[in-house]
Wavefront OBJ file of the C-alpha trace (Angstrom):
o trace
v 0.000 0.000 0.000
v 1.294 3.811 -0.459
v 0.160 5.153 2.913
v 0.130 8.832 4.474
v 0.517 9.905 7.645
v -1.258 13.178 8.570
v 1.108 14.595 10.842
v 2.645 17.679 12.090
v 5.975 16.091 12.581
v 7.556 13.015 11.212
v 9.645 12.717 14.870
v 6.518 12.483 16.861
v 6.562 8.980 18.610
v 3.433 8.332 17.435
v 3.947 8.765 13.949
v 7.318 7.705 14.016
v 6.195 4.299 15.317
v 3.461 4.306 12.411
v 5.965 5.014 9.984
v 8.405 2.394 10.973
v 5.425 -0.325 11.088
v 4.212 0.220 7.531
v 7.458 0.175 6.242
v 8.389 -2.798 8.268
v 5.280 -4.759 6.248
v 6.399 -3.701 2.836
v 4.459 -0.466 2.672
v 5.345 2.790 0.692
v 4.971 5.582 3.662
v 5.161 9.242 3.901
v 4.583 11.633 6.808
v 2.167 14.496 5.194
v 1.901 17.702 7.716
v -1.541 18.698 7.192
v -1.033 22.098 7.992
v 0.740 22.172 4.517
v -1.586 21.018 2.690
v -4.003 22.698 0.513
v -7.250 22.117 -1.586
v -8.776 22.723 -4.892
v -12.021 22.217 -3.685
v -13.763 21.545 -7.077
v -16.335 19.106 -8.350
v -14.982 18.554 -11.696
v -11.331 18.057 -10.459
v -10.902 18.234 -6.620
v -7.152 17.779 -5.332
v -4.745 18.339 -2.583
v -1.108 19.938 -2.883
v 1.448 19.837 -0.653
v 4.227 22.512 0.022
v 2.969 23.804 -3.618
v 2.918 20.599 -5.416
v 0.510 17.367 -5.976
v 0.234 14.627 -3.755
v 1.353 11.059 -5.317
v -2.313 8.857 -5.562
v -2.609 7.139 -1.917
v -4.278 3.902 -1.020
v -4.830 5.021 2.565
v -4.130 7.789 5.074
v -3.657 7.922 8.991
v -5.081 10.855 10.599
v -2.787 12.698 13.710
v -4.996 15.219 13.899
v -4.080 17.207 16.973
v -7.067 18.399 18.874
v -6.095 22.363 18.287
v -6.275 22.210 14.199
v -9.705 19.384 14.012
v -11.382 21.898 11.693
v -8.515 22.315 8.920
v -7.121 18.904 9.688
v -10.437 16.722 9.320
v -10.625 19.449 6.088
v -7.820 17.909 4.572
v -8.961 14.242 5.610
v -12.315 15.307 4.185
v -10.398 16.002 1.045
v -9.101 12.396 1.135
v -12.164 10.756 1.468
v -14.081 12.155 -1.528
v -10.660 11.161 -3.496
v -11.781 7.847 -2.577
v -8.828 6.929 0.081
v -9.227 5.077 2.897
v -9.043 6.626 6.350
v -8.221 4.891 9.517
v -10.861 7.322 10.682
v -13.443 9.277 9.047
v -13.073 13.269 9.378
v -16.729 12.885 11.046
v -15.459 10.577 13.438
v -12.487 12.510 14.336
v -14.596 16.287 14.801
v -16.948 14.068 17.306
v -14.197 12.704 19.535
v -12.416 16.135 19.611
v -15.508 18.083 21.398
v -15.609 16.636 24.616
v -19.274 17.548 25.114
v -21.120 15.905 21.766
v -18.827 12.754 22.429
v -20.206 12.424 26.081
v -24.129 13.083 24.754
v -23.846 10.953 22.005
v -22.124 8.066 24.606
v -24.916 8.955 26.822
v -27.479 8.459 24.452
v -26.490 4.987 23.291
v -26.186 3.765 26.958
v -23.041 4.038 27.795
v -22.169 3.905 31.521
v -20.560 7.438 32.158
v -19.757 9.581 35.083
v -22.697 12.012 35.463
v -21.670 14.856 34.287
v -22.886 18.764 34.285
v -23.013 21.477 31.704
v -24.431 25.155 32.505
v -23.819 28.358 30.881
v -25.088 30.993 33.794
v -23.106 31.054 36.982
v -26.735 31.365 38.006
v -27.387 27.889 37.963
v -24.415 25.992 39.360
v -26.271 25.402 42.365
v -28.709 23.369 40.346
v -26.048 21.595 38.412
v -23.617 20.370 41.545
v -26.823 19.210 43.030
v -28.045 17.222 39.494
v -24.641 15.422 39.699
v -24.480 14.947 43.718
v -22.522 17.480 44.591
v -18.623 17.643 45.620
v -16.536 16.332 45.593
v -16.866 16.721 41.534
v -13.890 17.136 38.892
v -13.948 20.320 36.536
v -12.647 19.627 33.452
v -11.689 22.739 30.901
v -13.251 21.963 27.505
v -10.973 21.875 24.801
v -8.030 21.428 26.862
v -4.739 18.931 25.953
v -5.108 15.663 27.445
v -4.032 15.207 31.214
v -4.428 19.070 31.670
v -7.450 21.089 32.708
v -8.886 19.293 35.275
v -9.459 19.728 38.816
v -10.136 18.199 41.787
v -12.909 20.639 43.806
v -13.769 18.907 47.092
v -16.615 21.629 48.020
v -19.276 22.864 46.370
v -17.540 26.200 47.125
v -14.217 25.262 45.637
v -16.449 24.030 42.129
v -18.150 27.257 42.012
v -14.741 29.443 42.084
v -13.487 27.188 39.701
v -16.082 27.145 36.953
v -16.349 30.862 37.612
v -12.648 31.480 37.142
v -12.626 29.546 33.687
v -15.888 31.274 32.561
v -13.952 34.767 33.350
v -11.497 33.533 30.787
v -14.151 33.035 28.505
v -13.048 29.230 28.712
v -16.161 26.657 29.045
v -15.908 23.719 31.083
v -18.252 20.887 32.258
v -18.324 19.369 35.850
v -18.319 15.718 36.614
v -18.528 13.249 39.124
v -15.796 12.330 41.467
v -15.471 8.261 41.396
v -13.664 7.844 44.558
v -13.677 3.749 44.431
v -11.474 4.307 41.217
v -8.617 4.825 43.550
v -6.387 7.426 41.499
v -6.543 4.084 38.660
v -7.637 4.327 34.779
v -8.222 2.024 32.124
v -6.720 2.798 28.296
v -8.112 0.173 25.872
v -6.781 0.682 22.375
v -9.384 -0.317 19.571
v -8.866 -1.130 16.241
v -11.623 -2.445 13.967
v -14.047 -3.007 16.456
v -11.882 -5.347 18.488
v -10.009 -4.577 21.783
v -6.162 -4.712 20.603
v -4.503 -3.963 23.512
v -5.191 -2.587 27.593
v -3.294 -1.358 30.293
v -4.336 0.197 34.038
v -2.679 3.358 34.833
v -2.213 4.118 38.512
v -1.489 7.721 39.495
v 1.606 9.105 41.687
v 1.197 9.356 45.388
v -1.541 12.793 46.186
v -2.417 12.709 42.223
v -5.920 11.732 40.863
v -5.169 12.177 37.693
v -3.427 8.927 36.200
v -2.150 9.803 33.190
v 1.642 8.608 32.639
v 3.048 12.121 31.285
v 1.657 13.293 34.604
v 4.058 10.488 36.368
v 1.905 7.938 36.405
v 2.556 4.173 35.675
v 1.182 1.651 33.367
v 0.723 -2.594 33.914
v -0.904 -4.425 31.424
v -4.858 -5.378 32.763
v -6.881 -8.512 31.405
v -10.317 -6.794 31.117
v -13.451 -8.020 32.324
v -16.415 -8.559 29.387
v -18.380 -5.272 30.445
v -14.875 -3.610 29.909
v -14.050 -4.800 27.053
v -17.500 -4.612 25.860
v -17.893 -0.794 26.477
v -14.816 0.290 25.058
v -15.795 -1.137 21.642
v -19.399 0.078 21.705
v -17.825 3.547 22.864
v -15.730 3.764 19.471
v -18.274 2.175 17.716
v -20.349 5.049 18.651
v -18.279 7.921 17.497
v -17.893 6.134 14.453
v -13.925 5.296 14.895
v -12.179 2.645 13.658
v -8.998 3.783 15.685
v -9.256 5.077 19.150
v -8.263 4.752 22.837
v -10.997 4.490 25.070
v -10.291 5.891 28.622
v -12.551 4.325 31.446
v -13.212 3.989 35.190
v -13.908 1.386 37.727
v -17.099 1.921 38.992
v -19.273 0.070 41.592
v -21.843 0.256 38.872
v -19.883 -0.637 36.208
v -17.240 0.640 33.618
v -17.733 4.388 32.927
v -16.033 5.982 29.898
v -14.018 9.424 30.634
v -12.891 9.784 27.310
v -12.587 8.460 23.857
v -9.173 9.780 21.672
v -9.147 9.539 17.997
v -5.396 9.858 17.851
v -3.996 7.599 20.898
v -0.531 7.671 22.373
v 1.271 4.102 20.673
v 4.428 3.602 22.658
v 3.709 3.230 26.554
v 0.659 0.780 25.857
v 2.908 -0.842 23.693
v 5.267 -0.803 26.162
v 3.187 -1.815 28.727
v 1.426 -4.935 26.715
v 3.902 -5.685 24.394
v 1.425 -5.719 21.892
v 2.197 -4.230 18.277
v -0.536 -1.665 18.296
v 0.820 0.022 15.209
v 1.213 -3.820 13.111
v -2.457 -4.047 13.838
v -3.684 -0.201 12.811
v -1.664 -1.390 9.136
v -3.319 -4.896 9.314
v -6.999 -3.712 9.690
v -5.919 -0.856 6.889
v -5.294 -3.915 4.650
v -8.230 -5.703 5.104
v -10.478 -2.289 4.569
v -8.464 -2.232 1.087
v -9.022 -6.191 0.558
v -12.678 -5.951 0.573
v -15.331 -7.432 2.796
v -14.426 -11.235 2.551
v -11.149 -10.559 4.341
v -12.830 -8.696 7.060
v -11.988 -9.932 10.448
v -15.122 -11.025 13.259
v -16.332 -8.078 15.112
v -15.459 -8.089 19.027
v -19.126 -9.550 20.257
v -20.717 -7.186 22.765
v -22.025 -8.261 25.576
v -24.362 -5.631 26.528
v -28.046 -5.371 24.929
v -29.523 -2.499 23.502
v -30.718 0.334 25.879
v -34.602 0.870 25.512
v -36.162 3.009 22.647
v -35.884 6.699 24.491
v -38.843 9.125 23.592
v -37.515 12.570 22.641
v -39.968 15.215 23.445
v -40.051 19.233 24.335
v -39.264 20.985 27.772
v -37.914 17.586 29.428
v -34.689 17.366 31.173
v -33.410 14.510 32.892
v -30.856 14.026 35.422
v -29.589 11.371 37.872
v -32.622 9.538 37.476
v -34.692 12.325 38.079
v -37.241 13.881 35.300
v -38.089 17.447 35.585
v -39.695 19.832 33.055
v -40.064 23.258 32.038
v -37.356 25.732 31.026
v -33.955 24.870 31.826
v -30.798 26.330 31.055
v -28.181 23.436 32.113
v -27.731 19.889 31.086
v -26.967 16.918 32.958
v -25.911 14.051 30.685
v -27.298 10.843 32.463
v -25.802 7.591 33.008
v -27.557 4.558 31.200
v -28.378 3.556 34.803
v -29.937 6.823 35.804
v -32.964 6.378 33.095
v -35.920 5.430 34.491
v -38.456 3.522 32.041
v -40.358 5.501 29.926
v -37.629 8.688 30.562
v -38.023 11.185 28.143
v -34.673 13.442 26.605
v -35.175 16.916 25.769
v -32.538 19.207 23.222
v -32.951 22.100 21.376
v -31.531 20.714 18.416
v -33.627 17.359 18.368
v -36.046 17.122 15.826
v -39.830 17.345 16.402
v -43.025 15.975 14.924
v -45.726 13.448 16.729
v -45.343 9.745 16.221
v -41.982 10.280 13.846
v -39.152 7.717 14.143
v -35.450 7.662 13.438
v -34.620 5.385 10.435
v -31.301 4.679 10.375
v -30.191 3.278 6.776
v -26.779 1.112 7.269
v -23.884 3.092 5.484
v -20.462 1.940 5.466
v -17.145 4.310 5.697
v -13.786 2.987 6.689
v -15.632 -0.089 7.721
v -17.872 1.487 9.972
v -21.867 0.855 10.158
v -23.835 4.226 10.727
v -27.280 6.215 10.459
v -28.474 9.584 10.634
v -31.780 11.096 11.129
v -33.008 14.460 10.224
v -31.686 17.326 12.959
v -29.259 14.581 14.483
v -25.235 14.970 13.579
v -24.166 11.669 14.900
v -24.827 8.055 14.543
v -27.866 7.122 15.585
v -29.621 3.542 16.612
v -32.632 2.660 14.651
v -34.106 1.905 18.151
v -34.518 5.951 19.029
v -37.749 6.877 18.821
v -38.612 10.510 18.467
v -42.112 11.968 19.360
l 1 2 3 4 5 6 7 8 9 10 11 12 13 14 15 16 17 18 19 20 21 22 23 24 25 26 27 28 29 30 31 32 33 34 35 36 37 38 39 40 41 42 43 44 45 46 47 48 49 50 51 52 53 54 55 56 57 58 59 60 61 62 63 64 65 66 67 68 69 70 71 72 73 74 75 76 77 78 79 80 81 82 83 84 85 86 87 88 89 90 91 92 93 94 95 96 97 98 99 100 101 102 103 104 105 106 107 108 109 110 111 112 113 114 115 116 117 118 119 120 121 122 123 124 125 126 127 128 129 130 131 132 133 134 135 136 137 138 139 140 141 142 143 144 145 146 147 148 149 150 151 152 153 154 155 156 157 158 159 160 161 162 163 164 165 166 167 168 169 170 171 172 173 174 175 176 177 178 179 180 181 182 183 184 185 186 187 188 189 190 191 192 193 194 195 196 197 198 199 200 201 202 203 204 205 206 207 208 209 210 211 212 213 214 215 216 217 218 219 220 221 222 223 224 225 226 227 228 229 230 231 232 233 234 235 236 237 238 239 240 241 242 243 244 245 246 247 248 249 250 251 252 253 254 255 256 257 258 259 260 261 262 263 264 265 266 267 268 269 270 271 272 273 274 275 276 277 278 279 280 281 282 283 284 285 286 287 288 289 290 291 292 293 294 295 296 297 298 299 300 301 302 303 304 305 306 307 308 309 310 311 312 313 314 315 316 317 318 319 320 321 322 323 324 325 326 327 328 329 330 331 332 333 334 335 336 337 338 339 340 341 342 343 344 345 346 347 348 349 350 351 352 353 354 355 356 357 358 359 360 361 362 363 364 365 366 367 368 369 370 371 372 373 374 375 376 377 378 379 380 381 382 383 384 385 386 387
C-alpha cells in the first residue's frame, strides 16, 4: 500500500512508530503535515497539494490530527475521502471525539455507563447543576483542553463554584463531573482497532495525584479486562464512528464508565506496557479495509443489549434519574443507569413531529456501520424513537 501519515511532525513517537510499522510490512509511507496542505475544492477536479505541489495517488491515510487544528485537519482528511482513500478514521469521526461535550451526549445516548456529568452556561445555575450530579466532591474539566491538563479536583461545592467561575472569566467553558472515589487514582486505556479490543493497560497515578495519566508520572501494567470492559470500550468507538481510538474508562461500583474516547492515541507506553504491536495491527486492519469485505476480520461480540427506545420530546430534562420539566438552562448528561423507564430526553436541536421515528439506513465508511436522522449529527440507533 502507499500510505500517508497526517502529521505535524515526522519525529513524533506516534507517527514515528506508524511510519516504521508500515514500512516494516512492505508499505510505501510518507509523513504528510496537514497544515501544509491545501485544496482545490472543485467538483470537476478536486485535489490536494502539498508545500505547492501534488500529492502522489494514496491507497490510505492515517489521521494525527491534533485536537487544536480538528477543523482544517479533518478538512484535509475530508479532502481524502471524496478522493476515494481510505481513512483509519473518518473526518466525522475525528470532529466528534475532539468536542468533549457531543462525544459524552452521544455516549450517553447509546447507553453508555458514564460519570454524570454537568453542563451550565449561567453562573446562576451551578447550584442546580452540583446538586443534578451529587454534589462535591466533583472534577472540573476545561473543555478543549490537551489531554491530562485542565482538570481539577474541587472537594466543596464552594471550591467548584470558584473554579467554573474562574474559567468562565477567561471566557473558557468547562463541564463538571462526578468524582469516582472507588477508582482509587486508577484508569483504564483500551486501544481499539476495527471493532476489536487490541490492547489494555491500568494506569495508577503518583502518590496525592488523581489524575493517572503517565506524562503526569503515572505508571502503566498491562490489565486482562473483564467482558463489560471490554464490551464498552468497543461500543464507545463504535459510537463515534472510529475505527482507531483509545478508550479511557473507570472502575465503577456500577460498572465501567467511559471518561474519554481519543481519535489519535498515544502508541508507545501501551505498547510498552502490553507488548502488543498496536501500530502492526492499525496497518493490518488498513489492509483488510483495502481487501474488501471477505477478508474482514469477526467483530469483538458485545455483551451488553440495547438500551430501551428513548422518547424525545419538548421541555424535558433529565438528570440522575430524576425527570423534571419546564425551562432549563443546564444539562446533565445521564448515566444509562440513571434512566428510568419511559424517561423522556429533551434538546434544542432534536427534531420534532408526533409519532416520527429515526430510520437509520446502514452506510459503510472505513468499515464502519452508521445512520443519521433528520436534525441529528451523529450516529444514531434505529431503536430511538422521536415523538
Amino acid at each position: 500500500m502507499k500510505v500517508a501519515i497526517l502529521s505535524r511532525k515526522p519525529t513524533l513517537a506516534a507517527t514515528d512508530r506508524l511510519r516504521a510499522a508500515g514500512q516494516a510490512r512492505g508499505h510505501e509511507v510518507q509523513v504528510i503535515d496537514y497544515l501544509r496542505c491545501y485544496m482545490n475544492i472543485s467538483a470537476v477536479r478536486p485535489t490536494i497539494l502539498y508545500r505547492g505541489e501534488a500529492l502522489p495517488e494514496f491507497d490510505a491515510v492515517i489521521p494525527r490530527i491534533g485536537a487544536s487544528h480538528t477543523v482544517y485537519g479533518t478538512a484535509v482528511v475530508r479532502q481524502f475521502e471524496i478522493l476515494g482513500v481510505e481513512s483509519a478514521n473518518g473526518s466525522e469521526s475525528i470532529s466528534r471525539a475532539h468536542d468533549k461535550l457531543r462525544s459524552l451526549q452521544i455516549l450517553a445516548a447509546e447507553g453508555i455507563g458514564l460519570p454524570s456529568t454537568g453542563f451550565a452556561h449561567s453562573s446562576r445555575d451551578l447550584a442546580g447543576l452540583l446538586a443534578g450530579i451529587g454534589n462535591a466532591p466533583v472534577v472540573v474539566k476545561l473543555l478543549g483542553a490537551m489531554p491530562g491538563t485542565g482538570a481539577i479536583l474541587a472537594e466543596t461545592n464552594a471550591a467548584a463554584t470558584s473554579v467554573i467561575e474562574a474559567f468562565s472569566g477567561l471566557d473558557a467553558e468547562s463541564l463538571v463531573q462526578e468524582f469516582i472515589q472507588e477508582a482509587a487514582g486508577t484508569s483504564l486505556r483500551c486501544l481499539v482497532v476495527g471493532r476489536r479490543v487490541v490492547a489494555a493497560m491500568r494506569r495508577s497515578a503518583r502518590p496525592g495525584e488523581f489524575r493517572s495519566n503517565l506524562h503526569r508520572g503515572g505508571e502503566a501494567t498491562r490489565v486482562r479486562l473483564t467482558r463489560a470492559e471490554r464490551s464498552t470500550a468497543v461500543r464507545a468507538a463504535a459510537a463515534l464512528g472510529l475505527n482507531v481510538a483509545g478508550v479511557d474508562m473507570l472502575a465503577s461500583h456500577r460498572g465501567p464508565l467511559v471518561t474519554a474516547v481519543n481519535a489519535s492515541p498515544e502508541l508507545e507506553r501501551i505498547e510498552t506496557a502490553t507488548g502488543v504491536d498496536v501500530a502492526g495491527k492499525i496497518y493490518e486492519f488498513l489492509e483488510r479495509s483495502l481487501a474488501g469485505p471477505a477478508k474482514q476480520a469477526e467483530p469483538e461480540p458485545v455483551a451488553a443489549s440495547a438500551p430501551p427506545a428513548l422518547s424525545i420530546a419538548p421541555s424535558t430534562v433529565v438528570s440522575a434519574g430524576a425527570v423534571a420539566t419546564g425551562r432549563a438552562t443546564a444539562l446533565v448528561v445521564p448515566t444509562a443507569a440513571s434512566l428510568p423507564a419511559g424517561s423522556t430526553l429533551h434538546g434544542p436541536h432534536m427534531p420534532s413531529g408526533a409519532g416520527a421515528t429515526a430510520h437509520a439506513p446502514a452506510t459503510h465508511h472505513g468499515g464502519a456501520a452508521s445512520g443519521t436522522a433528520r436534525g441529528v449529527d451523529r450516529p444514531l440507533p434505529a431503536h430511538v424513537a422521536i415523538a
